[in-house]
OpenMM code with the backbone's topology and positions (N, CA, C; nanometers):
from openmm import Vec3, app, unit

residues = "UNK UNK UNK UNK UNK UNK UNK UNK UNK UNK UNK UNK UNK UNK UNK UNK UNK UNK UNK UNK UNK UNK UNK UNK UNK UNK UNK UNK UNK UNK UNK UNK UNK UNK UNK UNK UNK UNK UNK UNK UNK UNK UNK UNK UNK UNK UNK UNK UNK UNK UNK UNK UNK UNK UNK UNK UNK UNK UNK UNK UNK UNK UNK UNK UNK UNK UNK UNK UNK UNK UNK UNK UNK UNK UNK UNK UNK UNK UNK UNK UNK UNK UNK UNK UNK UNK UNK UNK UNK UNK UNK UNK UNK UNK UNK UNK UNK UNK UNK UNK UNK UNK UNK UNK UNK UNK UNK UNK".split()
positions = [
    Vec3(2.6203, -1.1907, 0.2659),
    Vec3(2.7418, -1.1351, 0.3207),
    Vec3(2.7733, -1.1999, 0.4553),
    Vec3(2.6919, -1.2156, 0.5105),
    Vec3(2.6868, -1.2585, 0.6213),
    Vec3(2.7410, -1.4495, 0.6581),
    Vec3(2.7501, -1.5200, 0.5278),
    Vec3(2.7403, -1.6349, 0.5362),
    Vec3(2.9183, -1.6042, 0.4888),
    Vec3(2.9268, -1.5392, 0.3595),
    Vec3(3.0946, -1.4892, 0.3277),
    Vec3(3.1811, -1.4543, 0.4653),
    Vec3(3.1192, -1.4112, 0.5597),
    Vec3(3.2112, -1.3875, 0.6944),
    Vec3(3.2005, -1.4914, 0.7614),
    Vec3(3.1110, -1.5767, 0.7630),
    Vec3(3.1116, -1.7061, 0.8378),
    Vec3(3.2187, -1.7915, 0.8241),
    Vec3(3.1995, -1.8582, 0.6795),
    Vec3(3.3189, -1.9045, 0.5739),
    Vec3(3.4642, -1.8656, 0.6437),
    Vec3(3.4746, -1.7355, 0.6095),
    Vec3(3.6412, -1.6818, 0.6277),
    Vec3(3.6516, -1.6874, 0.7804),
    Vec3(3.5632, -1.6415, 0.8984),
    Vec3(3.6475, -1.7123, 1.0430),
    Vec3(3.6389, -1.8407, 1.0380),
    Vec3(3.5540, -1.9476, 0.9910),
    Vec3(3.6059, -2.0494, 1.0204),
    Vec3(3.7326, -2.1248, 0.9459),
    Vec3(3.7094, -2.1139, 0.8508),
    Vec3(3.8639, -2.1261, 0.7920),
    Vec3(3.9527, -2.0771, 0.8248),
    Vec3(3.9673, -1.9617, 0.9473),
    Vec3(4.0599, -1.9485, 0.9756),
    Vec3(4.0808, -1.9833, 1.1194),
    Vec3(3.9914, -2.0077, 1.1508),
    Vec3(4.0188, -2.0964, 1.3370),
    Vec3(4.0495, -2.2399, 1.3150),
    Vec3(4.1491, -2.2518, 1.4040),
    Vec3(4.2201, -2.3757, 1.4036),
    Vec3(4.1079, -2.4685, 1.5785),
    Vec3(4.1108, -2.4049, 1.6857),
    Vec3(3.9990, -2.4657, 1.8010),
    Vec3(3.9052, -2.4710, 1.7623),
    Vec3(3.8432, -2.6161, 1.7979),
    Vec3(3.6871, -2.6269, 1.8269),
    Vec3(3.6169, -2.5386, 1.8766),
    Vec3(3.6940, -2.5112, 1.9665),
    Vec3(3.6228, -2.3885, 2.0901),
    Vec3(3.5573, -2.3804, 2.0159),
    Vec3(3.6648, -2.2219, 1.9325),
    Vec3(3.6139, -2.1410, 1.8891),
    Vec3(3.5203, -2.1398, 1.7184),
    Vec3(3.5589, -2.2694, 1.6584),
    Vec3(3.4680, -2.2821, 1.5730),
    Vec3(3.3048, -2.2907, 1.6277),
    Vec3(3.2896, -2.3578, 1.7797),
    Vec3(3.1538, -2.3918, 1.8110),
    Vec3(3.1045, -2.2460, 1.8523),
    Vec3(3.2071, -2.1477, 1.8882),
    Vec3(3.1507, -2.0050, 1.9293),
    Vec3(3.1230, -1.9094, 1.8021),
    Vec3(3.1930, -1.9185, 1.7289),
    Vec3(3.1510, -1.8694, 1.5619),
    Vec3(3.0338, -1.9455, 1.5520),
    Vec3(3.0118, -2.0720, 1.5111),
    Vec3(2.8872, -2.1362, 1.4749),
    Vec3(2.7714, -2.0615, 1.5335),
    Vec3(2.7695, -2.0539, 1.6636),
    Vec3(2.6735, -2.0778, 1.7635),
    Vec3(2.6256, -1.8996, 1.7274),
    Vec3(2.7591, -1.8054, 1.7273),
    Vec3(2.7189, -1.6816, 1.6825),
    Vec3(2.6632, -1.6348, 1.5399),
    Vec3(2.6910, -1.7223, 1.4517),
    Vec3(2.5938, -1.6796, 1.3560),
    Vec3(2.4956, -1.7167, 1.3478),
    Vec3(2.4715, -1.8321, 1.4012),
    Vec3(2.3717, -1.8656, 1.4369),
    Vec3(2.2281, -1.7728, 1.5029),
    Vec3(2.3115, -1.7120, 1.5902),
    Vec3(2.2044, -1.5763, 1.6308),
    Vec3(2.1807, -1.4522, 1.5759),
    Vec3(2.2899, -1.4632, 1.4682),
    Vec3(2.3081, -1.3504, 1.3924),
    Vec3(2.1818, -1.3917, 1.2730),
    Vec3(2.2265, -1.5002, 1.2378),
    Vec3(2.1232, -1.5536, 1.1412),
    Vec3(1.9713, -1.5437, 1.1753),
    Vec3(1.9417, -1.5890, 1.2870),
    Vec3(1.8100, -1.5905, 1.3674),
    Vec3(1.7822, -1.4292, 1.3973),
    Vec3(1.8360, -1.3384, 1.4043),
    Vec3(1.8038, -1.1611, 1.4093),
    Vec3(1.7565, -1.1118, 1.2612),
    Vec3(1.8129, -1.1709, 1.1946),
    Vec3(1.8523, -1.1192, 1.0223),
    Vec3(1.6449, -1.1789, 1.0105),
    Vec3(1.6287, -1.2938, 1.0368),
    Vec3(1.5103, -1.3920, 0.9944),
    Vec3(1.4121, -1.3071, 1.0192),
    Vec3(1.4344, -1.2773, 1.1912),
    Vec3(1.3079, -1.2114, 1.2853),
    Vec3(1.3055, -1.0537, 1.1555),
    Vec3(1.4230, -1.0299, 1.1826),
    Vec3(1.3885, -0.8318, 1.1209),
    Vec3(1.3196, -0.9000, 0.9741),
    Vec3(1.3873, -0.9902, 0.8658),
    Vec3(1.2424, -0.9954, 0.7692),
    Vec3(1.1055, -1.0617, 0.7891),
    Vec3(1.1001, -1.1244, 0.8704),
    Vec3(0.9609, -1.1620, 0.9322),
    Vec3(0.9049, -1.0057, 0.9916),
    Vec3(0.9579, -0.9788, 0.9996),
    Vec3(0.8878, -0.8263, 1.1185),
    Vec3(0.8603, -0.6955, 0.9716),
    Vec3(0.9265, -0.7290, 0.8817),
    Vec3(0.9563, -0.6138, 0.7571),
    Vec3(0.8585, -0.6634, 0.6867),
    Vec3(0.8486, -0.7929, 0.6766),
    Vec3(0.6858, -0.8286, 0.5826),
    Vec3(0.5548, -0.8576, 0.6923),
    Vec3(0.6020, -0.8310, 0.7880),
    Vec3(0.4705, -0.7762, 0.8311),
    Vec3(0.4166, -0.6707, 0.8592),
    Vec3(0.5089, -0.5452, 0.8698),
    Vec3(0.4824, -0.4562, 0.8797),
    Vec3(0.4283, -0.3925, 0.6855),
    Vec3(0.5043, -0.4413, 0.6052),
    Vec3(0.4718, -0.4165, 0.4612),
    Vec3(0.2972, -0.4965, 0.4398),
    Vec3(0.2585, -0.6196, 0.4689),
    Vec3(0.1295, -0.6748, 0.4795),
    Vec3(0.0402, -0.5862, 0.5431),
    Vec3(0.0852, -0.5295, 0.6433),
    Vec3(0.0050, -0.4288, 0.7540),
    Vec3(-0.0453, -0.3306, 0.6337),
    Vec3(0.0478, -0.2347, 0.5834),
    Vec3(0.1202, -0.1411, 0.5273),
    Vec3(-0.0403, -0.1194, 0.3890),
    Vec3(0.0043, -0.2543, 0.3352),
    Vec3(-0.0647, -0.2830, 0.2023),
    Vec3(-0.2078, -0.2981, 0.2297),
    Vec3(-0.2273, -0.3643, 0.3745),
    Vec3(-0.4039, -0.3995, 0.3899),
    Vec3(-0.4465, -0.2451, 0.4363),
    Vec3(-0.4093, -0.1558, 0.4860),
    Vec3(-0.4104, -0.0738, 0.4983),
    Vec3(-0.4701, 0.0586, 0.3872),
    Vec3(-0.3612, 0.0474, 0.3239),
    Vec3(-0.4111, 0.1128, 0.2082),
    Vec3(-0.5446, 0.0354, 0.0982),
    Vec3(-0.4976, -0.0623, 0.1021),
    Vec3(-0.6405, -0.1294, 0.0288),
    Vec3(-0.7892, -0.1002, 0.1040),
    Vec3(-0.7606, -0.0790, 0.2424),
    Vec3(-0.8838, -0.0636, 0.3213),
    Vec3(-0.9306, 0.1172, 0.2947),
    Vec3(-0.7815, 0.1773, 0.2921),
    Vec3(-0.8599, 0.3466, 0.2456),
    Vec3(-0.9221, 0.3368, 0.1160),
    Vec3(-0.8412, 0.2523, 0.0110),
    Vec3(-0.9119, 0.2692, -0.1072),
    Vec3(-1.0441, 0.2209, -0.1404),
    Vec3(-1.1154, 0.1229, -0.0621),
    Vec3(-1.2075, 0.0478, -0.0715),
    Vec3(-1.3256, 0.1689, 0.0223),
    Vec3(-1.2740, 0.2395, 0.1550),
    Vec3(-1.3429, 0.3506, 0.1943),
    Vec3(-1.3612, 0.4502, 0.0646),
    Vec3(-1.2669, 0.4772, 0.0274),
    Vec3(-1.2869, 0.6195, -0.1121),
    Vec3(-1.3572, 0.5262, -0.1868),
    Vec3(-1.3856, 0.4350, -0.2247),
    Vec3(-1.5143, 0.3931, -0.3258),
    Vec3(-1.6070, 0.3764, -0.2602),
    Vec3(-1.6027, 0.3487, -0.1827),
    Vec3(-1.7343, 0.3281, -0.0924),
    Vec3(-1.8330, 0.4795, -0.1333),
    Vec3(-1.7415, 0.6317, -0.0638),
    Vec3(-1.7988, 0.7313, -0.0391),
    Vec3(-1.8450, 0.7434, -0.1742),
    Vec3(-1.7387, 0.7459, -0.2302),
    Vec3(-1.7704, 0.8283, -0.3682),
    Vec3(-1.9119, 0.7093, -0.4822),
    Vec3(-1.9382, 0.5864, -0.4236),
    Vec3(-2.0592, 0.5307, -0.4753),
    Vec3(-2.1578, 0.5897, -0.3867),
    Vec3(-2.1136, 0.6004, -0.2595),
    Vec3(-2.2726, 0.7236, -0.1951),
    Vec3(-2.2732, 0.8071, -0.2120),
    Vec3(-2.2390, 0.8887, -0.2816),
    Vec3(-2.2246, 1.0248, -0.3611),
    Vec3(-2.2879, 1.0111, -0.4891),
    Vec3(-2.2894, 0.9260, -0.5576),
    Vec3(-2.3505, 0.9008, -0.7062),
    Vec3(-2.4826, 0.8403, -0.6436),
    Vec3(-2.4803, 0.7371, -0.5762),
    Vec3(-2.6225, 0.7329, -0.4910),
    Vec3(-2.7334, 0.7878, -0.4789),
    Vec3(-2.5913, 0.9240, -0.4037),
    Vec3(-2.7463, 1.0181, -0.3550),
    Vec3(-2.8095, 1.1051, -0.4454),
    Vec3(-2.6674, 1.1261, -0.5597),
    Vec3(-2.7114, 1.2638, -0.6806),
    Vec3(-2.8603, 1.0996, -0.7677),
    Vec3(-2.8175, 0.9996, -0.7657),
    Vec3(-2.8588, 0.9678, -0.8517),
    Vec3(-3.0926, 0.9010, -0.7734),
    Vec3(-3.0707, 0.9006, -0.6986),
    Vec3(-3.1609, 0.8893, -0.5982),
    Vec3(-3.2410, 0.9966, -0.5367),
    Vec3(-3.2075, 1.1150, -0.5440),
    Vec3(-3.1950, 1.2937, -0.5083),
    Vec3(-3.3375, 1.3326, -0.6470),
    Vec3(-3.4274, 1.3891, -0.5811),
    Vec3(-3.5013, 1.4570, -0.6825),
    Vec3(-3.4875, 1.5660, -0.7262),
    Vec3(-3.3988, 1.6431, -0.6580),
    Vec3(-3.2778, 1.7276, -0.7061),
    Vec3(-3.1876, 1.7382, -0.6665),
    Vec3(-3.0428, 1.7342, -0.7100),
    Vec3(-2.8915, 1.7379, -0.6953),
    Vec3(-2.8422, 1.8375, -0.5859),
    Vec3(-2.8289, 1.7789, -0.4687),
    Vec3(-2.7010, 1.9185, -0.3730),
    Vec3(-2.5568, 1.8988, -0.4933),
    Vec3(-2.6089, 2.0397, -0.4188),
    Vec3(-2.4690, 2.1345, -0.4807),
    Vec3(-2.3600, 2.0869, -0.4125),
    Vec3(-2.3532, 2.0441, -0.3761),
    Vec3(-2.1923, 2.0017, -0.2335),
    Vec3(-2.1515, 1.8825, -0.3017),
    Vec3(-2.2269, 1.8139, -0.3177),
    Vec3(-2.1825, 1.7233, -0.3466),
    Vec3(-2.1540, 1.6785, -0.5385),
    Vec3(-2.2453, 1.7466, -0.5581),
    Vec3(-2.2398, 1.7631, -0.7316),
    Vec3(-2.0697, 1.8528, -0.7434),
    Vec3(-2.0500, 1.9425, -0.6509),
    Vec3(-1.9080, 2.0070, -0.6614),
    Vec3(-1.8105, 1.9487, -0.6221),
    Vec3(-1.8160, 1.8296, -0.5343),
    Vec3(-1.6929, 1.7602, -0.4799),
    Vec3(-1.6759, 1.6534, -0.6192),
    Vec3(-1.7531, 1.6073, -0.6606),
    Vec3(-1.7272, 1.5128, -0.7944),
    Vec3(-1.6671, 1.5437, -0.9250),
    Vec3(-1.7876, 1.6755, -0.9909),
    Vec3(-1.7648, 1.7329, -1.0988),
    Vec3(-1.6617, 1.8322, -1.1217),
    Vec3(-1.5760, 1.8071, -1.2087),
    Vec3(-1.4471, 1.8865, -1.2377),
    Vec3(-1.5086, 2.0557, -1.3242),
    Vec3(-1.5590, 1.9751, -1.4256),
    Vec3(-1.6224, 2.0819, -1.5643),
    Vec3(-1.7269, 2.0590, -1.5816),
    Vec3(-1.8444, 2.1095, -1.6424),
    Vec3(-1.9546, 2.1083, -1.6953),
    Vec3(-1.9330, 2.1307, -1.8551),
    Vec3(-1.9572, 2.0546, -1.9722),
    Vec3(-1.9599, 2.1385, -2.1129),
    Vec3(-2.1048, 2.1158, -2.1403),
    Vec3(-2.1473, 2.2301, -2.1869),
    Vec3(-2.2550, 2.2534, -2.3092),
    Vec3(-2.2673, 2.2857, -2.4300),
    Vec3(-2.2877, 2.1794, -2.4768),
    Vec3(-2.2243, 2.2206, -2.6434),
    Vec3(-2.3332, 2.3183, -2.7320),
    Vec3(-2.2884, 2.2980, -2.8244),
    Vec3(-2.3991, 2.4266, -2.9618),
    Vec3(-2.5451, 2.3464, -2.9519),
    Vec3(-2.5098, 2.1925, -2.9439),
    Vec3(-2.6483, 2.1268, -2.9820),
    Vec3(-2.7092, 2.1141, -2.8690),
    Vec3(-2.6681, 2.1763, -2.7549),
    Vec3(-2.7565, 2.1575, -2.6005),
    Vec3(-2.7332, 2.0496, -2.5438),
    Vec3(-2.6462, 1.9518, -2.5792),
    Vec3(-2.6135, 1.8207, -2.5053),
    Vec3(-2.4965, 1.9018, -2.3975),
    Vec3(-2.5008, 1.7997, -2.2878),
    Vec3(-2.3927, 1.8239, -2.1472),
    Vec3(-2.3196, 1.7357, -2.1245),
    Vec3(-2.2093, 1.7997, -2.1125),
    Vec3(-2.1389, 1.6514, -2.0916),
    Vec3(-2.0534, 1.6957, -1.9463),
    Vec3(-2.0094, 1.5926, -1.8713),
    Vec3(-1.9495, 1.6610, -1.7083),
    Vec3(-1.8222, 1.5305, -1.7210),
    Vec3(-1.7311, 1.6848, -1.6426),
    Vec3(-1.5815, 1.6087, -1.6681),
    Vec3(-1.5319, 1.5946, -1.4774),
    Vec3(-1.5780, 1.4379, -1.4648),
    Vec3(-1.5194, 1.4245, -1.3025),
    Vec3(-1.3840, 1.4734, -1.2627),
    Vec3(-1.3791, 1.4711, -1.1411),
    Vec3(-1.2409, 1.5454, -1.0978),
    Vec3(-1.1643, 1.4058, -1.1239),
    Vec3(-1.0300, 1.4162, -1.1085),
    Vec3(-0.9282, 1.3058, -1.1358),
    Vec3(-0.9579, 1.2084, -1.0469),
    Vec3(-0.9355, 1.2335, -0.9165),
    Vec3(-0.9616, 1.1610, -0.8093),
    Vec3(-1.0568, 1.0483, -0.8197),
    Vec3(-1.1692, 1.1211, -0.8733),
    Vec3(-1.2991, 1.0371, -0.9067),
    Vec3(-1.2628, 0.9083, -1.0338),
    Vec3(-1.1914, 0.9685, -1.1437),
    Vec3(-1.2512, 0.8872, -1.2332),
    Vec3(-1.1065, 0.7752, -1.2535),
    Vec3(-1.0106, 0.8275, -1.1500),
    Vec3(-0.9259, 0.6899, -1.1115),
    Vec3(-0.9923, 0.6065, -1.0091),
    Vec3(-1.1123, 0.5626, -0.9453),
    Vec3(-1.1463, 0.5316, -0.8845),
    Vec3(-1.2383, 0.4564, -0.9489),
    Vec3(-1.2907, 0.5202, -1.0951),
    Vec3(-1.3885, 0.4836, -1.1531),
    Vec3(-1.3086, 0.3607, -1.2057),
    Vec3(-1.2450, 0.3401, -1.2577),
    Vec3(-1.1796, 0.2911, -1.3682),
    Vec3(-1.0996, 0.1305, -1.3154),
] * unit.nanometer
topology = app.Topology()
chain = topology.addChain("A")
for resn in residues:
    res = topology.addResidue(resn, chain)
    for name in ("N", "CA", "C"):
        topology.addAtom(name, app.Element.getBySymbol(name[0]), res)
């Protein structure tokens, strides 16, 4: 849009002047437009390493959590409850444990 308004004042100025003062002004207009997307993908790069760095913390914890249940000569409860959603026990005595969501998008 910005280049469409360029176009139409200069085609319509008849002085140099003022063609070199149009030029010279979009020119800075152009150079603002550059900086704000240079500044918008860096703040989005920021944005993204960011979140990749929480998600890489939430696996982190949640592998020292399986760690410790799995390392543990017996299981805290705190932490067996922050993981495990359900417990089933079926007719034949097998168990099966249903992680919370959180967990097993993390797993996956």
């Amino acid at each position: 849009m910005l280049i469409n308004q360029k176009i139409k004042e200069m085609a319509s100025c008849n002085n140099s002047m003022q063609r070199e003062i149009i030029e010279n002004t979009y020119k800075e207009l152009e150079k603002e437009k550059m900086q704000r997307m240079a500044h918008l993908q860096e703040l989005i790069q920021n944005d993204e390493k960011k979140n990749l760095e929480d998600k890489i913390q939430k696996l982190k914890t949640s592998v020292e959590y399986f760690d410790e249940i799995i390392n543990a000569s017996k299981p805290n409860r705190i932490i067996l409850q922050m993981i495990i959603d359900k417990i089933y026990i079926h007719r034949d005595k097998t168990i099966r444990f249903s992680l919370k969501a959180d967990i097993e998008k993390l797993l996956k």
